[in-house]
N, C-alpha and C positions, 0 to 999 in steps of 0.2 A: 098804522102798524102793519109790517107785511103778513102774509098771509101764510101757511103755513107750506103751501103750494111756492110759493114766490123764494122762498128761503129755500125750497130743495132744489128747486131751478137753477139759483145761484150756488146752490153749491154741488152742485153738477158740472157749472162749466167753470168752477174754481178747480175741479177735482184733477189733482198731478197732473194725469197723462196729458190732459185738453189742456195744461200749461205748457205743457212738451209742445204741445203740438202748437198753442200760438206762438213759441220760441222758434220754432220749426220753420215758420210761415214768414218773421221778420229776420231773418237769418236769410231765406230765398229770396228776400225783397231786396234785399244788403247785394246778395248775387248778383240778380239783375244787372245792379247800379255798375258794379265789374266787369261786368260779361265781356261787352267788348271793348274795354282799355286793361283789363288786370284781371287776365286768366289763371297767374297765381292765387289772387284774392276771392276771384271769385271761385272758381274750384273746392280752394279750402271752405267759405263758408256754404256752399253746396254740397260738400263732402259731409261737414259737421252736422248739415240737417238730416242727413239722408240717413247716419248713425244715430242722430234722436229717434228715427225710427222704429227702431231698432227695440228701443227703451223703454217707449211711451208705452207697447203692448205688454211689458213686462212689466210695469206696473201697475197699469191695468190692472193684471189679472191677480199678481201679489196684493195690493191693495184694493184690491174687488170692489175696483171704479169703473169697470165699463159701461157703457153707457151710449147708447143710441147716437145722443148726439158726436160722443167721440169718435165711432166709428164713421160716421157722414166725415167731421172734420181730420180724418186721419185717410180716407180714402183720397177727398177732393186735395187735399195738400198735395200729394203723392202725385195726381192726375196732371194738374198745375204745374208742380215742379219739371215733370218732363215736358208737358205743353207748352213751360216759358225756354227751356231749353232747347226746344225743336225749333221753336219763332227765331231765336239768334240763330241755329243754324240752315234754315232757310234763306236768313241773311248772308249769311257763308256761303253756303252751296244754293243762289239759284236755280239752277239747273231740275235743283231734284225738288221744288217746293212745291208742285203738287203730290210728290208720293210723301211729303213732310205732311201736310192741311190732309190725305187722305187717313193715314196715320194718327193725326190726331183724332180725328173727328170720329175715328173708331173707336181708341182707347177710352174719350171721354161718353162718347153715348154707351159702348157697353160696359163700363162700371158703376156709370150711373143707373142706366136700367138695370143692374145685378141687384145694386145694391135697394132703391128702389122697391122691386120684388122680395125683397127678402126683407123688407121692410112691413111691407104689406102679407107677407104670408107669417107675418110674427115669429120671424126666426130669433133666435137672440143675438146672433152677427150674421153677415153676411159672408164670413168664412164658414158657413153651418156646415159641415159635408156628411152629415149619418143619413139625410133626404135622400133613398133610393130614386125619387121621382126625378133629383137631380142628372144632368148628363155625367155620364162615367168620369170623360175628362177633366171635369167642374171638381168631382171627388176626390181624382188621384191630386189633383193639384191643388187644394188645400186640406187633404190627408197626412199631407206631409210636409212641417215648415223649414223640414232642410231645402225638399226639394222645388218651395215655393221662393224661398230665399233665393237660393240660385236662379232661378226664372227671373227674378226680378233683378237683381244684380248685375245678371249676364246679359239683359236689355239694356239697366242703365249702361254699363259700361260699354256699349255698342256707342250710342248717341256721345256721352263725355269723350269716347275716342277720336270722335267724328270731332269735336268741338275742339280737344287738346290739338289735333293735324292742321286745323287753321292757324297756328301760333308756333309750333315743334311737331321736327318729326320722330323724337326722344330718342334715347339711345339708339345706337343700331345693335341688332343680336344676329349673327352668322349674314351679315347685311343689308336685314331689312329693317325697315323703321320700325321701332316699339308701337306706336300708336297705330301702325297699319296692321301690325302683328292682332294688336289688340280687337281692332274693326275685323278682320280677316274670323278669328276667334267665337267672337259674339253673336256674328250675323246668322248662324243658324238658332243661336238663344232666342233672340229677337225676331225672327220670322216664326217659330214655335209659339212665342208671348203672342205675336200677332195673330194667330190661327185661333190660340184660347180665349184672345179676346174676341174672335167673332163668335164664337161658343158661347160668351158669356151673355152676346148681344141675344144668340138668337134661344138660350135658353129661358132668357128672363122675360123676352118676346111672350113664349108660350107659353111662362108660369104668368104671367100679367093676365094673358086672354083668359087662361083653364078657372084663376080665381073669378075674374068677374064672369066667366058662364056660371059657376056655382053661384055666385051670389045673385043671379039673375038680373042684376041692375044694371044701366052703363054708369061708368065712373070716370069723370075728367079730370086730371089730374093737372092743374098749372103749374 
């Protein structure tokens, strides 16, 4: 018989959002499979995950399911999704595939160190922003989920622009391509995302060190 432990387990990662979010996960797997034959298909199921998004945290919190592990798998999705999206257009644009692998390799170590930290300092997400101790930047940007929204939107839509120019150069507007229009747009979003995420790295840096000098111990983490 399971144990009382083993039941809340299970239904922890039964609970709405983390459905959301494995529907999220095989949906970007479906993407992939399109990427490069059916930019239609795969956009649209790209697009569709990216709006679960959107949902899964409103449930959450409506149905007062959050939960640790959702946040882990609502980060690293999110991370992934543009990480398999940059490796296709790597494929696209050789040229630029090292500032694409620098790019990545920032977004995923400083979310995962954020989030990480904030795991360890027993926040209850790693959106917490009332931690004074936090960098200011860290505060204003998720202080506000309009203007976290947009950060994150106006990055993806930099990279999907970059991806849609490979295939179309979409409408023209007073004669320049839409999709150039769109990249042209973004690219200060996305260098701003780029900057908070080195913020994120080197904040959770120093929240990492500050906890284990208090605890006095070293702590390895695999």
């Amino acid at each position: 018989m399971d144990s009382p432990k083993n039941v809340r387990a299970i239904e922890i990662l039964l609970y709405v959002p983390n459905l959301i979010g494995y529907t999220r996960v095989l949906l970007l797997c479906a993407a992939y499979y399109y990427m490069l034959s059916d930019y239609k298909i795969a956009v649209a199921l790209y697009g569709i995950s990216g709006i679960l998004d959107i949902f899964d945290g409103y449930a959450a919190r409506y149905l007062n399911q959050c939960s640790k592990f959702g946040a882990v798998l609502d980060m690293l999705t999110d991370r992934v999704a543009t990480a398999s999206l940059i490796i296709c257009l790597a494929h696209f644009y050789p040229k630029y595939m090292v500032a694409f692998q620098l790019w990545v390799m920032l977004d995923i170590c400083s979310h995962w160190a954020h989030q990480l930290a904030s795991v360890i300092r027993g926040d209850t997400s790693h959106k917490n922003s009332s931690d004074k101790k936090r960098h200011f930047i860290l505060r204003l940007y998720y202080n506000s989920r309009v203007f976290l929204g947009f950060m994150c939107a106006g990055n993806e839509l930099f990279f999907a622009s970059l991806y849609m120019l490979n295939f179309t150069t979409g409408p023209l507007i007073a004669g320049f391509s839409f999709w150039k229009i769109c990249v042209f747009l973004s690219t200060p979003v996305m260098a701003v995302k780029t900057v908070i995420s080195g913020i994120h790295l080197l904040d959770a840096a120093w929240s990492l060190a500050c906890v284990e000098s208090e605890t006095g111990s070293a702590m390895k983490v695999k």
